[in-house]
N, C-alpha and C positions, 0 to 999 in steps of 0.2 A: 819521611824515610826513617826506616827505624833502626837504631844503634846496634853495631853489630861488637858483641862484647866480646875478650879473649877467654876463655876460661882458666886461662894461665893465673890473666893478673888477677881474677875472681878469688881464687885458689892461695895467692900471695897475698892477698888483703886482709883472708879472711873471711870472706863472702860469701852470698848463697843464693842465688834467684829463688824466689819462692814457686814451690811448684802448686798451687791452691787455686789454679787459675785468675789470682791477679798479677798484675803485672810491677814486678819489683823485686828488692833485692834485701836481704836479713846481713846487717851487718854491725857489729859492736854493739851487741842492744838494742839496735835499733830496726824495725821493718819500714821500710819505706812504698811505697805501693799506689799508684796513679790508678787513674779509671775513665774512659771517654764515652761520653754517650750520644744520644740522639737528643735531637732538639725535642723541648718539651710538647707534646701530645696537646689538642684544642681543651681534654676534659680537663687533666693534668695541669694545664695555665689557669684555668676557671678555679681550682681549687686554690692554686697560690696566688691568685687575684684574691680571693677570700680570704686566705691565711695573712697577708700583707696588708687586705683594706686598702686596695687600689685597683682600679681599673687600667690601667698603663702598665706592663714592661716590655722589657728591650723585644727586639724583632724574633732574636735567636737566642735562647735560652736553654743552656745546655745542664738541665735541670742535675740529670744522675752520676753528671762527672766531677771526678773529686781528684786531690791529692791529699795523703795520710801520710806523717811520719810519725809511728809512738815509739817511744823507749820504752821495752817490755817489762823492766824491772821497774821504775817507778811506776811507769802507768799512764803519762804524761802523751799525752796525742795532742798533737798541733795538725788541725786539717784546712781544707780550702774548697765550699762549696757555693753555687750560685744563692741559694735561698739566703743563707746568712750575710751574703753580698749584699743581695736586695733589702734584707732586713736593714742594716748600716743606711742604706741609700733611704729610705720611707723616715727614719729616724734625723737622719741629718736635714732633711726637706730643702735643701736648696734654694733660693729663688731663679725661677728661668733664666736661661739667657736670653737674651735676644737676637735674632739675627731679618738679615737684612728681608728675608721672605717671609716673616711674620704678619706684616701686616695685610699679605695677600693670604696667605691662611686664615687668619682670624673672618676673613669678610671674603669667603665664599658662598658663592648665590644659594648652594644647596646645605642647610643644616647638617645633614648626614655628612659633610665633605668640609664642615667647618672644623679648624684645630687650634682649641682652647691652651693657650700658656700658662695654665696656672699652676701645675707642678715640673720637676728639675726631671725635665724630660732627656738629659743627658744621660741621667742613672749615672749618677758619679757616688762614690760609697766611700768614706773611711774606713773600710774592710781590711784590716788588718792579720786575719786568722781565726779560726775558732780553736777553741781550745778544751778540754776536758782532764779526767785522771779515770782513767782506767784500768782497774785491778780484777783479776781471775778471781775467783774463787770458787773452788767445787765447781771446777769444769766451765765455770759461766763466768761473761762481764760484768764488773759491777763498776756503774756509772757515778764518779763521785758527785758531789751538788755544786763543786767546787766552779763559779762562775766563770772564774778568771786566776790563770797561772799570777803568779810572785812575781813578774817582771820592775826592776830596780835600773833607772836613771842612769847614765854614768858616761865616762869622757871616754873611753873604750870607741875604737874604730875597727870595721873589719877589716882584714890584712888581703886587702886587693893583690898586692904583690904575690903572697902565700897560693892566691886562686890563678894567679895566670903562670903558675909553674907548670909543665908540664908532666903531670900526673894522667895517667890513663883515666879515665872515665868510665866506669862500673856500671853507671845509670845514667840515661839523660828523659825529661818528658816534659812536653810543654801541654795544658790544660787548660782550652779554652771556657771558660764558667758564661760568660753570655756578651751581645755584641748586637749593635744598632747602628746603620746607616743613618740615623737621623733625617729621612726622608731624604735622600743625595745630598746633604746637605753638609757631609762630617762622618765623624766615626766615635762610636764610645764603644770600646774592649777593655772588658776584666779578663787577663791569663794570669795563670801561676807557671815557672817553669824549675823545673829541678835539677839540679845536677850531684851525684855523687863522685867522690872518689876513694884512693885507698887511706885518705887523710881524714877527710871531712865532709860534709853535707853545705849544700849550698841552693837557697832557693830564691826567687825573685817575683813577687807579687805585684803587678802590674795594673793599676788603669789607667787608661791614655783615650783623652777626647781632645776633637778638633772639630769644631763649628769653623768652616769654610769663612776666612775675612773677617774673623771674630775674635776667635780665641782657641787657646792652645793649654790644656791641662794635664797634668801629670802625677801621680801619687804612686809610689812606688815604697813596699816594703821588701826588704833585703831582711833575710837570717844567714846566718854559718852556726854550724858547730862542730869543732873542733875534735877528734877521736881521742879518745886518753882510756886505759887501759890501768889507771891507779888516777883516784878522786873520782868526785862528780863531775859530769857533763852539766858544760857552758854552752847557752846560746847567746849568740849576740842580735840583734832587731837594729837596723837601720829602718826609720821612714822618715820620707823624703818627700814634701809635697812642693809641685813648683809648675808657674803658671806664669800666662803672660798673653797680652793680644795682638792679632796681626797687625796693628799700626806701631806696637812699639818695636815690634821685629823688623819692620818695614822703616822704621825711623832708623836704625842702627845702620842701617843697609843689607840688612839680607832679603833675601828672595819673597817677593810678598804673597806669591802665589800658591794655593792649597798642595799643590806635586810635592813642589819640593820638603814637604813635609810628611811625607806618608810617611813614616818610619823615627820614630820618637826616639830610639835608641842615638841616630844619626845627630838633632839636635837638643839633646835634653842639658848641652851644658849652655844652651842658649835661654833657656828658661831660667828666668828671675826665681831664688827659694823664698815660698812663704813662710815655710817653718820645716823643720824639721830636727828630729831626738833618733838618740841613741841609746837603746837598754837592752841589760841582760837578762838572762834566767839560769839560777842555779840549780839543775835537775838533783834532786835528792835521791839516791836509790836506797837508803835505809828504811 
């Protein structure tokens, strides 16, 4: 259902829906602008089966949908697509899980119907963003070489409080990048979802797997940043990775069963943290 915005409080913000046929809104520097596509095409996968050196991804891969926030003055783009997702995933290499239908997989009578565990067929990714610097010049983009933004370590927390004021909502979009039943067996979804306001920018980078009686994973990156009008723009990056298996959820006493788990937001403060950092980035507009 899509957000039906005031043009009052657009207008009081400072804001602008972009009219270039993407979907989003110009505001303090900033263009922010989502995009949803169609699942990737048979030739389309063949190609990024080759670009990745894998024969395996997720079921549904939503190859052309993106979210883009740049600051136009520095040039600084922070985006969010499936390919760099997958790249993270082919890089990290996981080892399988296991689950309890494995062994009836592995040793089916027809080879063609046999299914090999030997890569992290969860497609779970340290995908945290991709990133760039892009600057105009003579009418055109020019792509810096620059790998990776300055992001700097620090005891800085987002101000959860600050987000659940009651600020009207300028933008919201949620971006599914790609998503695998695990043969009924579970669920692995990568989304991004965005929220803007008349204050600040807020996005939540999500993947969330649950092998059925197994195990429960979660990796979640959080940014804000904060609108100022004098100084550089501050982003803040929470990631959060937190994991845990149906028997220790079951030992505590909650619900052992796959249901009551559909919805990660519901228990992710039930998930033990493996690790997780907080860092900023100081946007330079000089």
């Amino acid at each position: 259902m899509a957000l039906e915005v005031d043009e009052n409080d657009l207008k009081a913000a400072g804001a602008e829906l972009l009219n270039d046929d993407r979907h989003g809104l110009r505001i303090h520097g900033w263009e922010i602008a989502s995009h949803k596509g169609t699942i990737l095409k048979s030739s389309t996968l063949q190609e990024w089966e080759q670009n990745l050196q894998t024969s395996h991804l997720p079921e549904m891969v939503f190859g052309d949908s993106s979210l883009v926030l740049k600051h136009i003055k520095s040039g600084t783009k922070i985006h969010f697509n499936a390919f760099d997702a997958l790249t993270g995933w082919k890089q990290e290499a996981l080892p399988p899980v296991e689950v309890p239908a494995a062994a009836q997989w592995k040793f089916r009578s027809k080879p063609s119907e046999q299914v090999i565990l030997d890569y992290d067929y969860t497609f779970t990714t340290p995908y945290r963003g991709s990133e760039t610097i892009e600057l105009e010049k003579n009418g055109s983009s020019e792509i810096s070489e620059t790998s990776s933004l300055c992001w700097e370590d620090c005891k800085e927390q987002i101000d959860v409080v600050a987000l659940a004021s009651k600020e009207p909502i300028l933008f919201y979009d949620e971006v599914v990048l790609y998503e695998d039943e695990l043969a009924d067996n579970g669920v692995s979804l990568l989304t991004v979802k965005v929220r803007v306001m008349p204050s600040c920018w807020f996005l939540l980078l999500r993947f969330w797997l649950r092998v059925d009686g197994v195990l429960m994973r979660l990796r979640d990156t959080r940014m804000h940043c904060v609108f100022s009008d004098s100084g550089n723009p501050i982003i803040l990056r929470e990631s959060c990775w937190r994991e845990t298996t149906f028997q220790s959820i079951s030992a505590k006493g909650y619900p052992s069963d796959s249901a009551a788990y559909s919805d990660p937001s519901s228990i992710s403060q039930r998930l033990p943290i493996i690790s997780q950092k907080t860092q900023k980035l100081k946007i330079c507009e000089c």
